[in-house]
Biotite code that builds the C-alpha atoms (Angstrom):
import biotite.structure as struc

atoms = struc.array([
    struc.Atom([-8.639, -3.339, 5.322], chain_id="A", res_id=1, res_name="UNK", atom_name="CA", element="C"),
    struc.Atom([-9.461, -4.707, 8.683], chain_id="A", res_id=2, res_name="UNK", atom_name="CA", element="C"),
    struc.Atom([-7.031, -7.430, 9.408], chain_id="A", res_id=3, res_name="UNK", atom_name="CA", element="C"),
    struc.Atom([-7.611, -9.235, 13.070], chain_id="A", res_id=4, res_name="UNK", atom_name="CA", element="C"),
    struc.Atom([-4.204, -10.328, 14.786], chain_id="A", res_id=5, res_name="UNK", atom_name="CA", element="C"),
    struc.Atom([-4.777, -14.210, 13.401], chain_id="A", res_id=6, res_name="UNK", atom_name="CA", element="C"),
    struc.Atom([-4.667, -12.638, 9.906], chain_id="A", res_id=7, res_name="UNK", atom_name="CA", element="C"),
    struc.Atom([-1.285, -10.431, 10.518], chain_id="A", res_id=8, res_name="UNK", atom_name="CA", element="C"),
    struc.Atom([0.247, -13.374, 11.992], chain_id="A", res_id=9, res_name="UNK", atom_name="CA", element="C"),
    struc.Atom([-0.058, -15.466, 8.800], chain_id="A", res_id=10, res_name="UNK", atom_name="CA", element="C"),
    struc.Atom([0.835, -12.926, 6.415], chain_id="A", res_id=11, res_name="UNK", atom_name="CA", element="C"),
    struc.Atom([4.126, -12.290, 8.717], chain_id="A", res_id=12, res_name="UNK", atom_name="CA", element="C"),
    struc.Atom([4.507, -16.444, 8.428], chain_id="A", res_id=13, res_name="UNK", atom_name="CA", element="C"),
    struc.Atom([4.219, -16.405, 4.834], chain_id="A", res_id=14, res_name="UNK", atom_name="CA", element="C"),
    struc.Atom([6.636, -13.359, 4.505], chain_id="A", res_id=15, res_name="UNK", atom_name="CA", element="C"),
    struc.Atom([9.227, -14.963, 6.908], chain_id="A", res_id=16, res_name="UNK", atom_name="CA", element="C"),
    struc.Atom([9.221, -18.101, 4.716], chain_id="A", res_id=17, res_name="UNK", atom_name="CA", element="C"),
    struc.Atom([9.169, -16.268, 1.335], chain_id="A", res_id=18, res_name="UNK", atom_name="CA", element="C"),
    struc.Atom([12.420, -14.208, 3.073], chain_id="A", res_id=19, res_name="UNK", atom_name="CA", element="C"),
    struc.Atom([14.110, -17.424, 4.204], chain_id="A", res_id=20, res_name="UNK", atom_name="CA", element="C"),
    struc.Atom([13.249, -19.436, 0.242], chain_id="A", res_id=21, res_name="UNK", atom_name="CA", element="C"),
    struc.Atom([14.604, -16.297, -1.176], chain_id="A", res_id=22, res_name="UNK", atom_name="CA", element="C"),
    struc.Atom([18.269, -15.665, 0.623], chain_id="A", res_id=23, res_name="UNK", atom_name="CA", element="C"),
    struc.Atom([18.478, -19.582, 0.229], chain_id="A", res_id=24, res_name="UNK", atom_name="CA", element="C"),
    struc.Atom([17.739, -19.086, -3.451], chain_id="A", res_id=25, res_name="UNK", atom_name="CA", element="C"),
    struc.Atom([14.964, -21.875, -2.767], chain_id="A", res_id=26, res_name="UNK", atom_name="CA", element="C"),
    struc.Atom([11.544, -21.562, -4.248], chain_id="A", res_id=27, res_name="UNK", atom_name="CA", element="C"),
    struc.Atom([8.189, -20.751, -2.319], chain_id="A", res_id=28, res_name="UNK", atom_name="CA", element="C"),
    struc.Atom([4.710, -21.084, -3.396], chain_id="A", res_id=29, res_name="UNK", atom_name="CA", element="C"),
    struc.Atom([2.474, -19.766, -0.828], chain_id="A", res_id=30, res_name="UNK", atom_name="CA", element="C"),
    struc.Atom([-0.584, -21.979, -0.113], chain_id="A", res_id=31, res_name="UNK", atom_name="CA", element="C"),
    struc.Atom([-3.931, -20.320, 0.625], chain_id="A", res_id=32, res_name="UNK", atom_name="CA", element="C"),
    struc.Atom([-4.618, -19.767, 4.080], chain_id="A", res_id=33, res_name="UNK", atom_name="CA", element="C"),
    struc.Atom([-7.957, -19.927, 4.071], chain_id="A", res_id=34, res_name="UNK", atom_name="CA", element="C"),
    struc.Atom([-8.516, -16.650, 5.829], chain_id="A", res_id=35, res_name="UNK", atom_name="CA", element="C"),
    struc.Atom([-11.265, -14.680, 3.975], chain_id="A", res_id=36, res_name="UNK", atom_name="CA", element="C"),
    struc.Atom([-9.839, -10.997, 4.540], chain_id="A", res_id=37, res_name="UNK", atom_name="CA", element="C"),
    struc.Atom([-6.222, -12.594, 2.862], chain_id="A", res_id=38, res_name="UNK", atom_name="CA", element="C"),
    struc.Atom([-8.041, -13.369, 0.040], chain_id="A", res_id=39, res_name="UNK", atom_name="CA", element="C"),
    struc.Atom([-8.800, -9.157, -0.883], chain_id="A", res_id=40, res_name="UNK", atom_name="CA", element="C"),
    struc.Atom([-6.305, -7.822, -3.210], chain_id="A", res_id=41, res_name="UNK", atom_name="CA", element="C"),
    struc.Atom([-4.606, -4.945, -1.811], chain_id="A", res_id=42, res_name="UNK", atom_name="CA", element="C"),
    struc.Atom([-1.431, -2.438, -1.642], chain_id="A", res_id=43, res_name="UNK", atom_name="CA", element="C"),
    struc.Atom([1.502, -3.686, 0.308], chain_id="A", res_id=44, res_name="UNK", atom_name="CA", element="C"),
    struc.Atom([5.225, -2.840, 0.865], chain_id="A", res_id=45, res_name="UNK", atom_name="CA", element="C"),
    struc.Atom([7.724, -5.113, 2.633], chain_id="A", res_id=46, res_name="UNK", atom_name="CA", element="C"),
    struc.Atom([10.729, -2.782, 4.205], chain_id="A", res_id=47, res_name="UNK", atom_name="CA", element="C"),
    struc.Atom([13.687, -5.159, 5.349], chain_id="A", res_id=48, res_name="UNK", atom_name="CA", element="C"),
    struc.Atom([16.383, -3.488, 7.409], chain_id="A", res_id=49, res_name="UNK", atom_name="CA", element="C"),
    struc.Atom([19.612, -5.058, 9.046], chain_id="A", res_id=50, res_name="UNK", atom_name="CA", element="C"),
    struc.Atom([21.210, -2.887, 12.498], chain_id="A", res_id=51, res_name="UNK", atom_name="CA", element="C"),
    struc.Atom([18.726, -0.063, 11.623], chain_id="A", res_id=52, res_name="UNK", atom_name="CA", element="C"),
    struc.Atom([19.789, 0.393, 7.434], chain_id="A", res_id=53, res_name="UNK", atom_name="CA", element="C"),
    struc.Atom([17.409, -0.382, 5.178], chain_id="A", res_id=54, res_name="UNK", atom_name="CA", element="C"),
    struc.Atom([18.645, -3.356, 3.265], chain_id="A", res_id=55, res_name="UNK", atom_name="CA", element="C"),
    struc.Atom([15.301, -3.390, 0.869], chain_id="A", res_id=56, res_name="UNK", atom_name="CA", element="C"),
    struc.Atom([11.618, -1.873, -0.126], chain_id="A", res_id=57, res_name="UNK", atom_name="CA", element="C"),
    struc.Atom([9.668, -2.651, -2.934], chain_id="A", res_id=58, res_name="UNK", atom_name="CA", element="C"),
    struc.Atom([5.574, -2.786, -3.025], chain_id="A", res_id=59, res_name="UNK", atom_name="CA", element="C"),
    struc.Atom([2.306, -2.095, -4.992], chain_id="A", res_id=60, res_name="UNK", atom_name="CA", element="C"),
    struc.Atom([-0.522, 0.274, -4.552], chain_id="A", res_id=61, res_name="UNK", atom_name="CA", element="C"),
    struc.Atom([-2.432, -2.406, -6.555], chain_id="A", res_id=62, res_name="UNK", atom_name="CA", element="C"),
    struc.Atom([-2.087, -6.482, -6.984], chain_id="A", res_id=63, res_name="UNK", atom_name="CA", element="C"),
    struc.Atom([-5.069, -8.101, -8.834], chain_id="A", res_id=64, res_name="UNK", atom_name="CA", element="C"),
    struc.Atom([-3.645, -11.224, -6.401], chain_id="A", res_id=65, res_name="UNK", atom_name="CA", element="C"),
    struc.Atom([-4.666, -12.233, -2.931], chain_id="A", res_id=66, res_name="UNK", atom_name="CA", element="C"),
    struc.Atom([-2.664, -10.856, 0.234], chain_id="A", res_id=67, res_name="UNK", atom_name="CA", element="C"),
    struc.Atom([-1.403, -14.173, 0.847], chain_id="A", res_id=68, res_name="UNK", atom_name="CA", element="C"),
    struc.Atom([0.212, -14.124, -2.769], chain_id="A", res_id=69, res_name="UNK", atom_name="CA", element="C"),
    struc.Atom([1.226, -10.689, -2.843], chain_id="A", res_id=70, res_name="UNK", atom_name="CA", element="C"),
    struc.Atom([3.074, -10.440, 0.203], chain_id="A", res_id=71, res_name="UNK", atom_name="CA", element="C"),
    struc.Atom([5.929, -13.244, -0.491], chain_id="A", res_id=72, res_name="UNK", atom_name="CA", element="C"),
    struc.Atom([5.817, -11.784, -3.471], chain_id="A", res_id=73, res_name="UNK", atom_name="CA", element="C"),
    struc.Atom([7.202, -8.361, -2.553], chain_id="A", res_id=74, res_name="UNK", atom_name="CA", element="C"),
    struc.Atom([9.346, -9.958, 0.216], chain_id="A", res_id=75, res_name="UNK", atom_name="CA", element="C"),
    struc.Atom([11.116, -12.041, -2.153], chain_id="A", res_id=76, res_name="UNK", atom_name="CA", element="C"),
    struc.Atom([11.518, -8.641, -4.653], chain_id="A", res_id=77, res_name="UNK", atom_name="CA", element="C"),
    struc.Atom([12.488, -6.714, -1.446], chain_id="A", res_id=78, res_name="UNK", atom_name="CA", element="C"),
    struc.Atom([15.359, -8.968, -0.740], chain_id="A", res_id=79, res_name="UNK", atom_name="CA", element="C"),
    struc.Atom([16.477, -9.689, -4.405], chain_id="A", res_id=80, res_name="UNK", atom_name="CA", element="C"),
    struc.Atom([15.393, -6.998, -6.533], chain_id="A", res_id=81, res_name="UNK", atom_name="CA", element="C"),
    struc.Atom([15.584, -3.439, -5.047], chain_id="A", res_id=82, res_name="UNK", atom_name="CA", element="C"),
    struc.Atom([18.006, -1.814, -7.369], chain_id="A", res_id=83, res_name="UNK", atom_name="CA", element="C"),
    struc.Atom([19.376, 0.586, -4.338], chain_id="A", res_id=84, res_name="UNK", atom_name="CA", element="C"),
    struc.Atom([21.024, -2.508, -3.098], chain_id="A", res_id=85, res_name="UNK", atom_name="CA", element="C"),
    struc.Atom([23.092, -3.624, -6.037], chain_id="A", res_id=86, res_name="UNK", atom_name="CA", element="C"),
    struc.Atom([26.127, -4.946, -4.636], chain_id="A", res_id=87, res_name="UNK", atom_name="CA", element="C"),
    struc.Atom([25.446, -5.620, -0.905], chain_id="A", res_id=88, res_name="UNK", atom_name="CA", element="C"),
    struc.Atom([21.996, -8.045, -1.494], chain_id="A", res_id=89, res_name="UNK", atom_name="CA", element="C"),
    struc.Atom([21.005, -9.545, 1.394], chain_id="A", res_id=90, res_name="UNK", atom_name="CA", element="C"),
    struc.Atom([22.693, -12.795, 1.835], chain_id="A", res_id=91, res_name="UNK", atom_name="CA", element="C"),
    struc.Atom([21.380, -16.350, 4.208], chain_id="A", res_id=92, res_name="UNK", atom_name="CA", element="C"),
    struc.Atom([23.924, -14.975, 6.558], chain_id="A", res_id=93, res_name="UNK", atom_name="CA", element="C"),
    struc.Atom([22.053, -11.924, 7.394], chain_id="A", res_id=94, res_name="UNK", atom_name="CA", element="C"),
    struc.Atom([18.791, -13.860, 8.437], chain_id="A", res_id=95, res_name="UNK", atom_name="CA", element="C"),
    struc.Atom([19.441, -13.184, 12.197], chain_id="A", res_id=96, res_name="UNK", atom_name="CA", element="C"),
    struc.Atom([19.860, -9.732, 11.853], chain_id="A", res_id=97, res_name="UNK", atom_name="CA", element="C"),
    struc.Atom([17.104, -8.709, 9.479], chain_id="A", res_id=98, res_name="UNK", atom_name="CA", element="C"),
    struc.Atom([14.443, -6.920, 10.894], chain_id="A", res_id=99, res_name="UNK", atom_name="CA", element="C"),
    struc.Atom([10.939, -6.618, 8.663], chain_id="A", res_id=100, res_name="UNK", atom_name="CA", element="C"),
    struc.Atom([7.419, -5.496, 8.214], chain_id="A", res_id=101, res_name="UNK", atom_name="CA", element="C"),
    struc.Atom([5.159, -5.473, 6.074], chain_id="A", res_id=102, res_name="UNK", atom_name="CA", element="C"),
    struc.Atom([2.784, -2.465, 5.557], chain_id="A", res_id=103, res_name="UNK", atom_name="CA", element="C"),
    struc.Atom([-0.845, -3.173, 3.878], chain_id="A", res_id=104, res_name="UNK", atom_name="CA", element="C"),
    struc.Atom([-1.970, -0.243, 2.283], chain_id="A", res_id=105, res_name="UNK", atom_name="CA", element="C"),
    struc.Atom([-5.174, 1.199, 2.193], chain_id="A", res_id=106, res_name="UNK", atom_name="CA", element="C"),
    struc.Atom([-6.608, 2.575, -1.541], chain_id="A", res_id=107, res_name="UNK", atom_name="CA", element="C"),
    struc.Atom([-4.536, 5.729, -2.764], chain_id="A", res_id=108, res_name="UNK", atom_name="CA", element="C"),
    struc.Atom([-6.717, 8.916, -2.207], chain_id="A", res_id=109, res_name="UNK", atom_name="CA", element="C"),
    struc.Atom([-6.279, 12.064, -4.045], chain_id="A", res_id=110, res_name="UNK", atom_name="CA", element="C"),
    struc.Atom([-5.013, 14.897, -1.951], chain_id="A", res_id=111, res_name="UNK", atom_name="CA", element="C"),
    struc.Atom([-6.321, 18.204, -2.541], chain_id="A", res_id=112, res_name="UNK", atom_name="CA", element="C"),
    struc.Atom([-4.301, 19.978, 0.187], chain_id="A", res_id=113, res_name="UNK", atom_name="CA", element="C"),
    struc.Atom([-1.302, 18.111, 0.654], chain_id="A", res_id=114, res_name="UNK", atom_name="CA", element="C"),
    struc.Atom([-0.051, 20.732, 3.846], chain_id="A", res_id=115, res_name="UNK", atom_name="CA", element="C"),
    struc.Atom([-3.503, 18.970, 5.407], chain_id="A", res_id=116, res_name="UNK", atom_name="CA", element="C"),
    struc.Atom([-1.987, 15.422, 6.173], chain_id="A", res_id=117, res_name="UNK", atom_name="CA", element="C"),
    struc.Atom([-1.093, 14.135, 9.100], chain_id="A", res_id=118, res_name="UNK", atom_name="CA", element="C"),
    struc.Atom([2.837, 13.248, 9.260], chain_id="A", res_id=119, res_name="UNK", atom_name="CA", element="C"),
    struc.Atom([2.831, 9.277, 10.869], chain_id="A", res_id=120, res_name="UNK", atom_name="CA", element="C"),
    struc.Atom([-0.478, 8.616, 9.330], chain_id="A", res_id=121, res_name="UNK", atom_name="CA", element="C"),
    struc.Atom([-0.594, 9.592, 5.616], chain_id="A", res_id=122, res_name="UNK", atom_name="CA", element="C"),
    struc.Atom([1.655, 8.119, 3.117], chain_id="A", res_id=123, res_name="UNK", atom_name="CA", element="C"),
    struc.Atom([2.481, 10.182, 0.353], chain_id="A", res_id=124, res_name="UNK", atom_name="CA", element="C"),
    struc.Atom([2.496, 9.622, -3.828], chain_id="A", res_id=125, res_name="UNK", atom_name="CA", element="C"),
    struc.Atom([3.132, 11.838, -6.395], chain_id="A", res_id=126, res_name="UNK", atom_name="CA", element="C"),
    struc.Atom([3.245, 11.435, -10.116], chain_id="A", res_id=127, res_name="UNK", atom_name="CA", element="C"),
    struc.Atom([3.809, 14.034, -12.803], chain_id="A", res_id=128, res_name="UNK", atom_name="CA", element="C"),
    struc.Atom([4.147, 12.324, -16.290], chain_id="A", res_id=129, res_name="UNK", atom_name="CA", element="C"),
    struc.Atom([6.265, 9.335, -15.668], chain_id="A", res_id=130, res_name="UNK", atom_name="CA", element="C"),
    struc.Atom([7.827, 10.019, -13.160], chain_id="A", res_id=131, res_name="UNK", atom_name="CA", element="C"),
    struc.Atom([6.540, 8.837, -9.353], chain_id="A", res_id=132, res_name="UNK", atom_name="CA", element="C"),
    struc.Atom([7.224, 8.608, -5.731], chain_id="A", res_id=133, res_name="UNK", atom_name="CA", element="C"),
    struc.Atom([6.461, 7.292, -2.825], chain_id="A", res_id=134, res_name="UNK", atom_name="CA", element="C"),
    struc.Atom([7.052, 7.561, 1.142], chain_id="A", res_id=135, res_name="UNK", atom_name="CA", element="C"),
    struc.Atom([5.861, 5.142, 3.144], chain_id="A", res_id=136, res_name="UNK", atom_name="CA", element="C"),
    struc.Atom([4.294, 7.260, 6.933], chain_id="A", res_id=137, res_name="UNK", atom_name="CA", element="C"),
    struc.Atom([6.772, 5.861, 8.662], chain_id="A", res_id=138, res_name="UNK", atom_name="CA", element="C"),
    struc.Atom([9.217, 8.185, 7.071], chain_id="A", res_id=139, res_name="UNK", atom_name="CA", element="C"),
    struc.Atom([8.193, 10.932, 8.127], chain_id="A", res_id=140, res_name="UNK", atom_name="CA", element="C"),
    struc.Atom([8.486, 9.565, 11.959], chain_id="A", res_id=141, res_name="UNK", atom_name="CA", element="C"),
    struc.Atom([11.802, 8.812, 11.151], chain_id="A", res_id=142, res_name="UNK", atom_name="CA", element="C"),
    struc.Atom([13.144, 11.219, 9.713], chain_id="A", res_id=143, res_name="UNK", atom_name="CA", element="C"),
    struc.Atom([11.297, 13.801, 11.922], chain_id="A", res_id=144, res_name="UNK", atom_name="CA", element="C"),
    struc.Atom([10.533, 15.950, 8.855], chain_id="A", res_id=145, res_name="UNK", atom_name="CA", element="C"),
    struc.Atom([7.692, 18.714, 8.332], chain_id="A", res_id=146, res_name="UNK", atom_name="CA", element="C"),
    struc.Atom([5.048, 18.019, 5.821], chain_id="A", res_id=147, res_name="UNK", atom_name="CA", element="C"),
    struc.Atom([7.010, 20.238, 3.736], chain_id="A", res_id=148, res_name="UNK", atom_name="CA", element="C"),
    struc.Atom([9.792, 18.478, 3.935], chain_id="A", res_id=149, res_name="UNK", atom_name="CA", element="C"),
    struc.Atom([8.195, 14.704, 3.498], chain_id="A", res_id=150, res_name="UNK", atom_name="CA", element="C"),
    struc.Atom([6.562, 16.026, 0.092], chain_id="A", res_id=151, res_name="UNK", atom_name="CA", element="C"),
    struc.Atom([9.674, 18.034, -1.466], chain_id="A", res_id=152, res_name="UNK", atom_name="CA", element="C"),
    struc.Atom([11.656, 14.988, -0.666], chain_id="A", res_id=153, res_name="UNK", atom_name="CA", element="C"),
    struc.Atom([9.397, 12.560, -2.046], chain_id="A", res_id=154, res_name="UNK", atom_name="CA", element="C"),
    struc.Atom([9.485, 14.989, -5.094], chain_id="A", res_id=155, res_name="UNK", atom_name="CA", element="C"),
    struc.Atom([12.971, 15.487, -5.212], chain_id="A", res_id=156, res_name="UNK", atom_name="CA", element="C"),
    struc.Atom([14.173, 11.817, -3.979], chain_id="A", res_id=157, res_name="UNK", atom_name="CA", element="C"),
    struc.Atom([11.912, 9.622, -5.246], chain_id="A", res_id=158, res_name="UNK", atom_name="CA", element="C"),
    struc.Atom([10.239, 11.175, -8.038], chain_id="A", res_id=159, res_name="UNK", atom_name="CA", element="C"),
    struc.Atom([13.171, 12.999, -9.575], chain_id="A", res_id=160, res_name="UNK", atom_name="CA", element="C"),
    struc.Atom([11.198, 16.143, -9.753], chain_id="A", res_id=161, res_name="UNK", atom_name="CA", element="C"),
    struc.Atom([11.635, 19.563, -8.520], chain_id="A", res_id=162, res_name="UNK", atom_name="CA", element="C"),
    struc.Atom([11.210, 19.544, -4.755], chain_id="A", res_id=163, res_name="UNK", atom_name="CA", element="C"),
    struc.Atom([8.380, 22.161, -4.989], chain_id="A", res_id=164, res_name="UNK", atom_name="CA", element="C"),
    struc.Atom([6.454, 19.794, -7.567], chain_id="A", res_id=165, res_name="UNK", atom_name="CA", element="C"),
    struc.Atom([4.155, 18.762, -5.093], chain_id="A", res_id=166, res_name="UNK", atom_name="CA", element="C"),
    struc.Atom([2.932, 22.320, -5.294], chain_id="A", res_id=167, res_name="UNK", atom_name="CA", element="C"),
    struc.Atom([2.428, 22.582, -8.579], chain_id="A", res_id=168, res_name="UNK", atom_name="CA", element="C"),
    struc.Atom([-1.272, 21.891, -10.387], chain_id="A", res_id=169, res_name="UNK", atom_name="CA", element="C"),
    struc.Atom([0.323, 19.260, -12.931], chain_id="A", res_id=170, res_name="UNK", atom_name="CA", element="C"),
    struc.Atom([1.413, 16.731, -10.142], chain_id="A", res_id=171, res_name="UNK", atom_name="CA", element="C"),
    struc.Atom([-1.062, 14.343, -8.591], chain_id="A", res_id=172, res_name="UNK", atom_name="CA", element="C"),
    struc.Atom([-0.435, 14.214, -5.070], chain_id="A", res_id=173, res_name="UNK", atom_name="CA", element="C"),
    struc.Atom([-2.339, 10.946, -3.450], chain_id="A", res_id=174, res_name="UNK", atom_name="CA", element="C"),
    struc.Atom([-2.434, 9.696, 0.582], chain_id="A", res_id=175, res_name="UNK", atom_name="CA", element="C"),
    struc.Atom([-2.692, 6.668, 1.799], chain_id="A", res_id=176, res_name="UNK", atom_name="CA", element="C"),
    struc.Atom([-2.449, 4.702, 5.348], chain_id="A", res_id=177, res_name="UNK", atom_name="CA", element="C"),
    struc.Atom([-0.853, 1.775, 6.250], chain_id="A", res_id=178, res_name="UNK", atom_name="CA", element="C"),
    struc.Atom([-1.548, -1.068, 8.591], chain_id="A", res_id=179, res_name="UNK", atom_name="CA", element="C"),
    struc.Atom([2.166, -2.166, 9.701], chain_id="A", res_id=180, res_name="UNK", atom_name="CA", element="C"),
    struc.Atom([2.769, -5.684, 10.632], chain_id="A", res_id=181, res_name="UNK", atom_name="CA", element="C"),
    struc.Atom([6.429, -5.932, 12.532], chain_id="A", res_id=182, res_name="UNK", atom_name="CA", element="C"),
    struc.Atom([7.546, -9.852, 11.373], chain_id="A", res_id=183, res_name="UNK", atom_name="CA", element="C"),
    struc.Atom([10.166, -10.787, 13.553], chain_id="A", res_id=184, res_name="UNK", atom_name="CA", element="C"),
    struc.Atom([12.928, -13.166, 11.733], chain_id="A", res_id=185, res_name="UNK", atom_name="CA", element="C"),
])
């Protein structure tokens, strides 16, 4: 998806007021923007971090709604919803310190040769059955892992498969790239 700088900048608006209606347990209904690439449906993950920790990260490969509707969307499930934060939610008071970006996917791609991707670029999916995972590329930056590392702990992490699943012919292994917006708070 080719998003100009005019188009990132509203999607991080829209996000920043979805985050700020959602800790203040306020409703937010997006308006259209008006912005013809916002109106594409399309992948996206919101990651929300406080000091570094990730406080929340919940997306879609697939929305049949716009960008503009999808993306508060996930930001409000990111702050609310993800189920690895039970207990320590963020809260209004955490506003100044919450760091976020949004990530816009690009169309998951099957992956033939899954030691051929390049660690930063490619995000990873696997599936065997019912049972998925995903890492987003920045991961693998962060983490500083090897591409066998990134896909046996996507496997293993995420998936709650075998951490050598990713080798084996009955798991789908897809790639994808993402187009990172940083939305300061």
């Amino acid at each position: 998806m080719n998003l100009d700088d005019a188009d990132k900048a509203v999607l991080a608006d829209l996000a920043r007021q979805a985050l700020r209606a959602a800790l203040s347990d306020e409703e937010f209904s997006p308006e259209n923007p008006g912005r013809d690439q916002l109106d594409n449906c399309g992948g996206v993950f919101v990651t929300l971090r406080t000091h570094g920790d990730l406080r929340g990260c919940i997306g879609c490969f697939t929305s049949d709604n716009p960008l503009w509707e999808t993306v508060p969307e996930y930001t409000r499930l990111s702050a609310l919803d993800d189920p690895r934060f039970v207990g320590r939610r963020l809260t209004v008071r955490d506003l100044p310190d919450v760091e976020m970006d949004i990530s816009v996917l690009s169309p998951l791609e099957p992956c033939s040769d899954p030691e051929k991707i390049v660690l930063g670029k490619h995000g990873i999916y696997v599936r065997q059955g019912r049972l998925s995972g995903c890492f987003l590329p920045s991961v693998a930056t962060e983490t500083g892992w090897s591409i066998d590392e990134f896909w046996s702990h996507c496997c293993r992490d995420k998936a709650g498969l075998a951490a050598d699943a990713w080798r084996k012919p009955q798991t789908e292994c897809y790639v994808f790239t993402a187009d990172v917006i940083d939305c300061p708070v």
